[in-house]
C-alpha positions as CSV (number, residue, x, y, z in Angstrom):
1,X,5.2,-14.3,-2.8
2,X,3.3,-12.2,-5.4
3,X,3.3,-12.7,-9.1
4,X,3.4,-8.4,-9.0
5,X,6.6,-7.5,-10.1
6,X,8.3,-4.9,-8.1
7,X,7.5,-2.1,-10.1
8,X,4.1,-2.5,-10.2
9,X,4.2,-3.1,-6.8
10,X,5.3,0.6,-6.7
11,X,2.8,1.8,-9.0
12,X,-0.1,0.0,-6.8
13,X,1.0,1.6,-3.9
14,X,1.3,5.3,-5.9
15,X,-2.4,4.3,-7.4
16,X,-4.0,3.6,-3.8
17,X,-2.4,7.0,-2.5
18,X,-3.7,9.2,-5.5
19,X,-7.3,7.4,-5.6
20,X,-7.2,7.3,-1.7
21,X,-5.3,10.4,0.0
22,X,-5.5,10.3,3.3
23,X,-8.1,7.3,3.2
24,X,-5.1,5.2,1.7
25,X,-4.2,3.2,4.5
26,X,-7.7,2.5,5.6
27,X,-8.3,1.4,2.5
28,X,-5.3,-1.3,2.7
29,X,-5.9,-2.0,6.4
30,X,-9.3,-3.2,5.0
31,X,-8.2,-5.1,2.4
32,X,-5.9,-7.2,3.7
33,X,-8.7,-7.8,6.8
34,X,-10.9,-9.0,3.6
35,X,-8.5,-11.1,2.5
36,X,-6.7,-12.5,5.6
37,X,-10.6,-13.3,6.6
38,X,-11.5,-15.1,3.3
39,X,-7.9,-17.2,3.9
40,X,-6.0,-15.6,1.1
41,X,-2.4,-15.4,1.8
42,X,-0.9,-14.4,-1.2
43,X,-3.4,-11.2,-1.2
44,X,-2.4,-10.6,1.9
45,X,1.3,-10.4,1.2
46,X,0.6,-8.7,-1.9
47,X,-1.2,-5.5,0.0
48,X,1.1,-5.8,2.6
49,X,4.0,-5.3,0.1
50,X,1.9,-2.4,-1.5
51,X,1.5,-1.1,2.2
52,X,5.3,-0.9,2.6
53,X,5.9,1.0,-0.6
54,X,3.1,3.6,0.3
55,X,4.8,4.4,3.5
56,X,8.2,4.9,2.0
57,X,6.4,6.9,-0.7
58,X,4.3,9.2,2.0
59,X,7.9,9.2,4.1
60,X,10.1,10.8,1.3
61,X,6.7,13.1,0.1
62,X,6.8,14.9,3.9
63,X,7.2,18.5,3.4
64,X,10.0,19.9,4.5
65,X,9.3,22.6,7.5
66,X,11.4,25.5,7.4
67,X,12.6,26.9,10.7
């Protein structure tokens, strides 16, 4: 796979949210279309893996709604 290590796998994905917001996955959608289209696999994977970690970031940042 990647040569990222896990952890800055994590911090990617914490970067692209911060920089991004609500633009983040845009932002990876496009570049792993950049990448997949210019035949790099291993930049895919990478974003993809950053993808995942955003996701389980945004999924245990959801504010809790109080009933």
């Amino acid at each position: 796979m990647s040569p990222i290590s896990d952890r800055e796998l994590w911090a990617c994905a914490a970067h692209v949210l911060k920089t991004h917001g609500a633009n983040a996955p845009r932002h990876v959608a496009e570049r792993i279309g950049a990448l997949a289209l210019a035949g790099d696999s291993n930049g895919v994977a990478t974003w993809q893996a950053i993808a995942k970690r955003m996701a389980a970031l945004t999924e245990t940042e959801a504010p809790v709604t109080r009933q």
